[in-house]
C-alpha positions in Angstrom: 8.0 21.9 2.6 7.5 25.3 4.1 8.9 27.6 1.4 9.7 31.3 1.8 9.1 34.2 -0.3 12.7 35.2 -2.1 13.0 39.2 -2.7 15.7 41.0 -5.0 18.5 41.1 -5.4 17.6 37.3 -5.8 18.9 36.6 -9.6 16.6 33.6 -10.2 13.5 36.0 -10.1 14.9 37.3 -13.5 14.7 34.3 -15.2 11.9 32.9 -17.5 9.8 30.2 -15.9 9.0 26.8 -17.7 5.9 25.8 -18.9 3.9 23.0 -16.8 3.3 19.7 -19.4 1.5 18.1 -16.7 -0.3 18.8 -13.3 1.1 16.1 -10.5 1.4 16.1 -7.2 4.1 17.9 -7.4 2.8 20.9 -8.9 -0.6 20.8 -6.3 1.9 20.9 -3.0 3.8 23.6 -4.8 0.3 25.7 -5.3 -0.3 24.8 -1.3 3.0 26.0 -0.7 2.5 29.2 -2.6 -0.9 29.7 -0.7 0.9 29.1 3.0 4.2 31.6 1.9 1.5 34.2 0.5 -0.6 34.2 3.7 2.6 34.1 6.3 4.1 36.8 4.3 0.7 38.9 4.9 0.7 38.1 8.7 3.9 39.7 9.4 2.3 43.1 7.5 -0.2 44.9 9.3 -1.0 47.4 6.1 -0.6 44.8 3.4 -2.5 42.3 1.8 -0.9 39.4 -0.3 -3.0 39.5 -3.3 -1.0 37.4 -5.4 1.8 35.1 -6.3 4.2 33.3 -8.8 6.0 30.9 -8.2 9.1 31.7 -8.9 8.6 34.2 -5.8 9.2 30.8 -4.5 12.3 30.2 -6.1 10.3 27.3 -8.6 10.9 28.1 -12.1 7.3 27.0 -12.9 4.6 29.2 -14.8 2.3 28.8 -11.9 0.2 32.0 -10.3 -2.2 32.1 -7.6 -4.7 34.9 -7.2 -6.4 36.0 -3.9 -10.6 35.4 -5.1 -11.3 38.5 -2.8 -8.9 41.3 -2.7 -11.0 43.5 0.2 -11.6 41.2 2.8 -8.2 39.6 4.4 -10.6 37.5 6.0 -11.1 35.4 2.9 -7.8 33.1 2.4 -8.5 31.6 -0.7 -6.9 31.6 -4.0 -7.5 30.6 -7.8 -4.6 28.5 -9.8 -3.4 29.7 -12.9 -1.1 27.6 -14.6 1.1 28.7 -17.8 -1.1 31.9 -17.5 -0.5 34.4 -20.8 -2.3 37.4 -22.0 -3.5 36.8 -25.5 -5.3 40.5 -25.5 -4.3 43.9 -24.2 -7.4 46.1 -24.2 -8.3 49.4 -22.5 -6.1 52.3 -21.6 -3.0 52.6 -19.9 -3.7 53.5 -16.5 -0.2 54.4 -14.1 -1.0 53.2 -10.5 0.8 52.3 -7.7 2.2 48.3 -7.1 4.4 46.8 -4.8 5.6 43.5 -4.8 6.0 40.6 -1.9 9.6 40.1 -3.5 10.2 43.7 -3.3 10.4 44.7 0.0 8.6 47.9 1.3 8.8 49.4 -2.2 5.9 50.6 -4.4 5.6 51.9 -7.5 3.7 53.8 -10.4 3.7 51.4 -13.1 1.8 52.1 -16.2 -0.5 48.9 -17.1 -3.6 48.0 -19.6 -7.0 48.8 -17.8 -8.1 45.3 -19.3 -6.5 42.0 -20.4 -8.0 38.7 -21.9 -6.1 35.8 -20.1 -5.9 32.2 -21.1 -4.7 29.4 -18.8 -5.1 25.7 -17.0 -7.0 25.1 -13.8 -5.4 23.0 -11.1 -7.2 20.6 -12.8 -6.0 20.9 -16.0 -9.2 22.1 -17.7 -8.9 25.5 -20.2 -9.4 28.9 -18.6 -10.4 32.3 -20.2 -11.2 35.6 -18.4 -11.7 38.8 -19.6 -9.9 40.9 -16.4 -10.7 44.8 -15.7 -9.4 46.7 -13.1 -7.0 45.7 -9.9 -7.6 42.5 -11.4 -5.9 43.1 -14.8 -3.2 45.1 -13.1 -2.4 42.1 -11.1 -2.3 39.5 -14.4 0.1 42.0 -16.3 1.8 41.8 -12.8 2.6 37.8 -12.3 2.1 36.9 -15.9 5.7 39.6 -15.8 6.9 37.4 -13.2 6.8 34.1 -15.1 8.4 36.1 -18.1 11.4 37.1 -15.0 10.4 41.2 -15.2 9.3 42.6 -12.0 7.5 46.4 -11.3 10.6 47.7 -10.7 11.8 47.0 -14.1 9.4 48.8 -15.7 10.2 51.9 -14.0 13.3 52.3 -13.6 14.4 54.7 -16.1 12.4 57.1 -13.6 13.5 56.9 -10.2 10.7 59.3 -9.2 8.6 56.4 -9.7 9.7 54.5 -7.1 7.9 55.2 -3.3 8.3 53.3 -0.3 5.8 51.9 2.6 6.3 53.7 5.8 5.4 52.6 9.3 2.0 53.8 9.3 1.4 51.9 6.2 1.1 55.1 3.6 2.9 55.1 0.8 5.4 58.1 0.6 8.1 59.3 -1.5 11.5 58.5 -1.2 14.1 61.0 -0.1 17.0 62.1 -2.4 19.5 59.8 -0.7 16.9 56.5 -1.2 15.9 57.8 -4.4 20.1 57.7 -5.2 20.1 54.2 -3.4 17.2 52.6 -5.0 18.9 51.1 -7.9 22.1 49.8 -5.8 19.1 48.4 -3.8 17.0 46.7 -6.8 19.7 45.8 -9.4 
């Protein structure tokens, strides 16, 4: 099946995903599927990388995140499973950054987020998983594990639409004018 990433104002990528009871077939093609729409959505972006994915940015309503094992190098296509991924610490400070979102199309954000999480989860082959994650890589737990929960970046900011940012052409981030800053919630909600 060659799935494609679904962006707002897609209503499904509110809702809560379900909990995976058992790893199948079923749920390895979807993590292959995940991996191909992550990698063609990256190939049509010159300035972006697809670090990460849930899949209900597939429109499947299963707690299922894939992470990119090496954020810096595009070169490097492969991905860890996470299946019915939750935080069970929040540690750290809370750092505001920017994040964008492959289901939010050329808009970035600063979102406020834990500087370090402790996540628990399944493998793809069903066996336990804890990590302690720092960083980017904490940032981009709180990030899907909000996906599987149906909140994305943009509902965390949007009380402040001065927030929000967009990507331009030459792949900076820049912020919006007054009429997009106006727009932006007609555009995300």
């Amino acid at each position: 099946m060659n799935r494609q990433i679904v962006t707002l104002p897609h209503s499904r990528l509110r809702q809560r995903s379900k909990r995976v009871g058992y790893i199948d077939e079923s749920i390895i093609e979807l993590v292959k599927d995940m991996e191909t729409a992550t990698l063609d959505w990256e190939a049509k972006r010159q300035h972006e990388v697809g670090v990460a994915l849930a899949a209900i940015q597939v429109d499947e309503l299963k707690r299922v995140v894939i992470i990119r094992n090496n954020f810096d190098n595009k070169q490097d296509k492969s991905f860890q499973v996470f299946i019915n991924p939750e935080i069970v610490k929040y540690d750290g400070d809370m750092i505001e950054e920017f994040e964008g979102c492959l289901s939010v199309k050329d808009i970035y954000g600063k979102v406020s987020r834990y500087t370090k999480v402790k996540v628990k989860a399944k493998d793809i082959k069903g066996k336990d998983v804890r990590i302690t994650a720092e960083g980017f890589l904490a940032r981009v737990f709180q990030h899907e594990i909000d996906h599987t929960n149906g909140i994305l970046f943009v509902d965390r900011i949007k009380e402040n639409p001065n927030a929000f940012y967009k990507l331009a052409d030459d792949g900076k981030i820049t912020e919006l004018n007054e009429d997009e800053r106006k727009n932006i919630f007609s555009i995300l909600w």
